[in-house]
C-alpha positions in Angstrom: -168.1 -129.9 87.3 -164.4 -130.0 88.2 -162.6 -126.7 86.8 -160.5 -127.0 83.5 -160.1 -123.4 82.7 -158.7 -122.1 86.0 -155.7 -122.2 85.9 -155.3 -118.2 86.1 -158.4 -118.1 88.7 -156.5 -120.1 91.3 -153.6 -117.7 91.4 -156.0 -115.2 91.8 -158.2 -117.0 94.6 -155.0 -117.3 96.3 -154.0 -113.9 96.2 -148.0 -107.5 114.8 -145.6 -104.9 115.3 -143.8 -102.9 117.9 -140.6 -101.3 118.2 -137.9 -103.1 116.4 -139.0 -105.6 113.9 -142.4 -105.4 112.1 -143.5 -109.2 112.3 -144.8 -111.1 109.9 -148.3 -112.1 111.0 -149.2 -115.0 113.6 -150.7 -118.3 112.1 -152.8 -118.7 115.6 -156.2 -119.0 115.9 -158.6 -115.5 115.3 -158.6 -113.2 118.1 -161.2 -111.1 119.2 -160.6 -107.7 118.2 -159.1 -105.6 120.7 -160.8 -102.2 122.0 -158.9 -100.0 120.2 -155.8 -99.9 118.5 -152.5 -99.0 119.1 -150.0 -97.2 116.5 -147.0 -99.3 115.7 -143.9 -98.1 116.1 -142.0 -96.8 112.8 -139.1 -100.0 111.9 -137.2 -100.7 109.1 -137.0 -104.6 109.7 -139.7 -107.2 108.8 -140.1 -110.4 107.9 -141.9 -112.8 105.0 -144.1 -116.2 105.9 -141.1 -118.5 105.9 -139.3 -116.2 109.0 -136.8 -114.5 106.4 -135.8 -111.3 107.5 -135.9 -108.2 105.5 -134.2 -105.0 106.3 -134.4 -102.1 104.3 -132.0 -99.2 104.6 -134.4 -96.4 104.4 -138.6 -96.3 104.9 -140.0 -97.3 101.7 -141.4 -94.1 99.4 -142.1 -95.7 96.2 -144.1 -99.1 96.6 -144.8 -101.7 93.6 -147.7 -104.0 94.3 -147.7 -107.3 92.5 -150.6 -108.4 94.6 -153.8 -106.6 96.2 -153.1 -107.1 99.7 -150.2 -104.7 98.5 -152.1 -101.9 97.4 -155.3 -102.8 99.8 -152.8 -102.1 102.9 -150.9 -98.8 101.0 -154.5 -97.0 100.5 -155.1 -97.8 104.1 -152.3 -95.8 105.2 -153.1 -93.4 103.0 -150.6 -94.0 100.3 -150.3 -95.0 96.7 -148.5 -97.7 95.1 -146.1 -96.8 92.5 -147.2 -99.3 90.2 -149.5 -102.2 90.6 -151.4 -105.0 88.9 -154.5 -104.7 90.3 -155.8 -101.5 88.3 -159.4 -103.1 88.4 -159.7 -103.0 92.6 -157.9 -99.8 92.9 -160.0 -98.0 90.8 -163.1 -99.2 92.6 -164.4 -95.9 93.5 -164.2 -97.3 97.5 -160.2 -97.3 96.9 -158.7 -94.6 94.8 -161.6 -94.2 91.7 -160.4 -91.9 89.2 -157.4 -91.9 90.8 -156.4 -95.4 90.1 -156.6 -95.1 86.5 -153.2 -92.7 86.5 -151.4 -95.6 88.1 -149.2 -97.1 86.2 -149.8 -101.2 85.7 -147.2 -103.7 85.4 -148.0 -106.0 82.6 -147.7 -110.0 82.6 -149.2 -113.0 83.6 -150.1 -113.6 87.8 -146.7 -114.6 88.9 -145.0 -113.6 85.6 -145.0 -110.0 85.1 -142.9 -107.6 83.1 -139.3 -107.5 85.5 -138.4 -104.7 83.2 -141.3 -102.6 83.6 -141.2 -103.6 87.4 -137.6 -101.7 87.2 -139.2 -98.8 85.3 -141.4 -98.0 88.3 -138.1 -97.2 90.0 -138.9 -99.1 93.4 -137.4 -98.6 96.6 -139.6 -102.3 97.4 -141.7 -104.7 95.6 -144.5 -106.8 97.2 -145.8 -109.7 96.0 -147.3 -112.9 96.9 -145.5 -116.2 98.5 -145.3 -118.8 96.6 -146.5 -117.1 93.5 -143.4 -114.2 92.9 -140.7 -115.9 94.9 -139.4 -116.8 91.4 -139.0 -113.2 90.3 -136.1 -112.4 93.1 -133.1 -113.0 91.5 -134.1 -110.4 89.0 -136.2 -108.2 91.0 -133.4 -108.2 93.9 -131.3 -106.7 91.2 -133.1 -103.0 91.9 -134.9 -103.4 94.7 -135.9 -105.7 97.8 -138.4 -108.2 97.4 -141.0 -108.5 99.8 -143.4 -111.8 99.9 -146.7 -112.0 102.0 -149.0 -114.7 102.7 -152.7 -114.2 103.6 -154.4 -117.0 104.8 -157.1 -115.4 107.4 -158.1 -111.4 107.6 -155.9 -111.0 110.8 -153.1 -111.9 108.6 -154.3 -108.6 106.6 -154.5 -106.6 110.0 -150.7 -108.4 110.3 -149.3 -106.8 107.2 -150.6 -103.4 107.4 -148.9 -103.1 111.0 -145.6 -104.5 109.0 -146.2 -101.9 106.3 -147.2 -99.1 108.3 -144.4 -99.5 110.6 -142.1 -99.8 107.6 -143.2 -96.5 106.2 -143.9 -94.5 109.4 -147.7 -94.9 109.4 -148.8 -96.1 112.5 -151.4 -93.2 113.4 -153.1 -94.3 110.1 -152.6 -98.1 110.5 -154.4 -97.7 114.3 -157.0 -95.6 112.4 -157.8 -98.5 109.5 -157.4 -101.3 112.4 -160.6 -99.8 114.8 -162.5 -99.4 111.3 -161.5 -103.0 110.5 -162.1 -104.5 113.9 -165.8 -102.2 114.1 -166.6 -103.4 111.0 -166.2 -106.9 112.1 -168.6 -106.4 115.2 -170.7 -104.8 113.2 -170.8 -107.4 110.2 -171.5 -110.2 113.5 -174.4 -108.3 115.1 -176.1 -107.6 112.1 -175.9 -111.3 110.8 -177.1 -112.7 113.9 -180.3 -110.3 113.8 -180.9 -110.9 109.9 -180.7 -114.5 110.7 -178.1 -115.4 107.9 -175.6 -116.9 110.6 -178.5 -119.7 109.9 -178.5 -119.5 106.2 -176.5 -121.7 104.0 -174.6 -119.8 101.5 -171.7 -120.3 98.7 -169.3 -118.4 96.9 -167.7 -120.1 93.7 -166.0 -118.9 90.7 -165.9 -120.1 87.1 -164.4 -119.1 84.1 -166.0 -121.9 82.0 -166.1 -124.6 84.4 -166.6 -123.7 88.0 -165.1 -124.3 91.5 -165.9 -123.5 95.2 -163.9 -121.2 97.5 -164.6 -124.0 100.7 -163.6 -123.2 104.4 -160.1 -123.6 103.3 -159.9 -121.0 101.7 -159.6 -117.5 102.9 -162.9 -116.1 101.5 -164.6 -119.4 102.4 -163.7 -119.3 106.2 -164.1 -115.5 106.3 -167.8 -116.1 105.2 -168.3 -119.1 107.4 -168.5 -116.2 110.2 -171.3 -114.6 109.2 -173.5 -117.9 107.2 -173.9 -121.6 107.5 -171.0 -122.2 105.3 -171.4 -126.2 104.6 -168.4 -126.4 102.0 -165.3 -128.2 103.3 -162.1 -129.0 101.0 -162.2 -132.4 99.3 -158.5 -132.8 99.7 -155.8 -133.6 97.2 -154.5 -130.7 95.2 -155.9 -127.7 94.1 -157.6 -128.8 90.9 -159.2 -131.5 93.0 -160.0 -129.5 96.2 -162.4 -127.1 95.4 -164.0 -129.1 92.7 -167.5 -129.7 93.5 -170.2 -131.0 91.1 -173.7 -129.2 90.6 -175.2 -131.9 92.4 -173.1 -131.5 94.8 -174.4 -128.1 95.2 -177.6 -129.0 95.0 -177.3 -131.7 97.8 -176.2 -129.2 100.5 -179.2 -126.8 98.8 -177.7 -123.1 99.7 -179.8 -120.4 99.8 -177.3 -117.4 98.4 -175.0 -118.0 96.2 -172.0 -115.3 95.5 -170.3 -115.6 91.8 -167.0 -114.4 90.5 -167.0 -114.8 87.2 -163.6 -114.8 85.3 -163.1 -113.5 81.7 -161.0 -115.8 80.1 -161.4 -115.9 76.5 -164.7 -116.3 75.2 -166.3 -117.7 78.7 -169.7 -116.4 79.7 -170.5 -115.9 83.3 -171.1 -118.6 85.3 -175.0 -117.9 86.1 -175.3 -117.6 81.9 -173.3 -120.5 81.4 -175.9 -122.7 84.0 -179.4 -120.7 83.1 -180.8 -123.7 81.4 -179.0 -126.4 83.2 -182.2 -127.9 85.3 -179.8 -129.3 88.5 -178.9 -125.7 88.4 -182.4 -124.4 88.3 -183.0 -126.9 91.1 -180.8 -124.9 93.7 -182.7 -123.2 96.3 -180.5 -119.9 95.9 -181.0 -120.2 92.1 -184.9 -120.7 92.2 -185.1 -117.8 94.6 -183.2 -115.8 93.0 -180.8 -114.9 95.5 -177.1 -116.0 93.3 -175.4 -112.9 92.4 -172.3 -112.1 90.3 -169.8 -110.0 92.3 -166.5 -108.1 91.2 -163.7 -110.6 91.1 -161.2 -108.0 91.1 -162.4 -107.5 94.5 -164.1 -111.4 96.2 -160.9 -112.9 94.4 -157.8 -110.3 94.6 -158.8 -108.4 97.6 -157.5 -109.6 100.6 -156.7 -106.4 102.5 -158.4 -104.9 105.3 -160.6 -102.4 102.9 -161.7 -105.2 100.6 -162.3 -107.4 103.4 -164.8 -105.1 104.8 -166.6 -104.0 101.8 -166.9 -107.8 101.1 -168.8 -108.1 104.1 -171.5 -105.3 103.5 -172.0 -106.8 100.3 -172.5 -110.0 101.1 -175.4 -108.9 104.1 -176.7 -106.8 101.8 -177.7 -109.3 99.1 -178.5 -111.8 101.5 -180.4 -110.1 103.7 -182.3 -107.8 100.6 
């Protein structure tokens, strides 16, 4: 059933350095994880997807996150942002718990928050997300640098928090984060491969009345299509059109797990109560098994740091392989 209500939910689906410049992560193909690695050296210069410099005139101390890659990559380094919009991941109790609660939150829609409140937070930086807060700018540039990031693959995660830990002096952390990321990664393979699920076809989709597929497009797609048989390509066209797949759609490439984010807006119910008496539901293998399980949004959808990236992956192994 092609998505009507998510218009909110595809904002949220979207959510190397060395001395000198902290660079804005490669678009290149995935490399293997190296060995073990390296601080970055401490820079005040980066710069955002579309090669636009940024210079800051003193390391960053107090950090506003407009998206989670923000935060994910501050908590990494063992920081905290100033102010965020993500109160839901950060208070996870696998990122700050209690903690996150005290945090202040920026108010506003995805792309649209509170510029006032931003200013309140008394930034010395703000982060947010290309293509989504590049509209902000004008007025956030009045009190503070503006800083846009793009993640389209998890090394694009291990790419920012090199830029961010070399922007704030954090490289012994950021080497520290980067050999649990890339050991989590050889883990996550390893353990597939001997639980079989590189083999089993799985899906993650998202609905907040009407559903849609995250396909190997998109960042959680591919990142799953490492570990399962991931048979869910884009259809092309636009968004609305892209990851719009039918229920017997689903049901024709039969998965066997199925991962649901399931977005409040309004009145909607979750997606699995919203299908429970649908029979081309009820036909799914994953559904008549029942192996289809509702995860955290706040996390599958707005986490695309290192941290979330990981505890994605144990989750997703988990339920699969339980």
């Amino acid at each position: 059933m092609i998505r009507t209500l998510l218009a909110a939910g595809a904002l949220l689906v979207l959510a190397g350095c060395g001395s000198g410049e902290a660079a804005a992560p490669a678009r290149s193909a995935p490399a293997a994880p190296t060995a073990s690695a390296t601080p970055v050296a401490a820079s005040l210069k980066t710069t955002d997807p579309a090669g636009k410099s940024l210079t800051l005139d003193k390391a960053p101390q107090r950090i506003v996150c407009l998206t989670g890659i923000c935060d994910d990559a501050l908590i990494e380094l063992g920081l905290r942002p100033a102010a965020t919009t993500t109160p839901k991941l950060i208070s996870r109790p696998d990122y700050l718990g209690a903690e996150g609660a005290r945090i202040p939150v920026i108010p506003g829609a995805f792309g649209g928050e509170d510029v006032k409140k931003i200013a309140e937070a008394r930034p010395d930086l703000v982060i947010g997300l290309a293509g989504v807060h590049d509209n902000l700018r004008a007025a956030v540039q009045k009190f503070a640098p503006l800083w846009v990031v793009e993640v389209k693959k998890p090394e694009d995660s291990v790419g920012y928090l090199r830029s961010l830990a070399a922007l704030t002096g954090r490289g012994a952390q950021q080497a520290q984060a980067e050999n649990r990321f890339n050991a989590k990664l050889a883990d996550g393979t390893r353990r597939a491969k001997a639980a079989g699920l590189d083999k089993k076809r799985a899906l993650a989709m998202y609905g907040g009345g009407n559903v849609g597929v995250n396909t190997t497009d998109d960042i959680l797609g591919s990142f799953l299509s490492r570990y399962f048989a991931y048979p869910w390509p884009s259809k092309g066209g636009g968004f609305e059109t892209a990851q719009a797949y039918s229920l017997e759609e689903i049901l024709a490439k039969a998965p066997e797990v199925v991962f649901v984010q399931s977005f409040a807006f309004g009145k909607a119910k979750p997606v699995t109560e919203t299908y429970r008496d649908n029979p081309v539901w009820k036909r799914i293998p994953a559904v008549a098994a029942g192996k289809v399980f509702e995860v955290q949004p706040e996390l599958w959808a707005s986490g695309r740091g290192t941290r979330a990236f990981g505890i994605i992956l144990d989750e997703a192994l988990a339920k699969a392989a339980g």
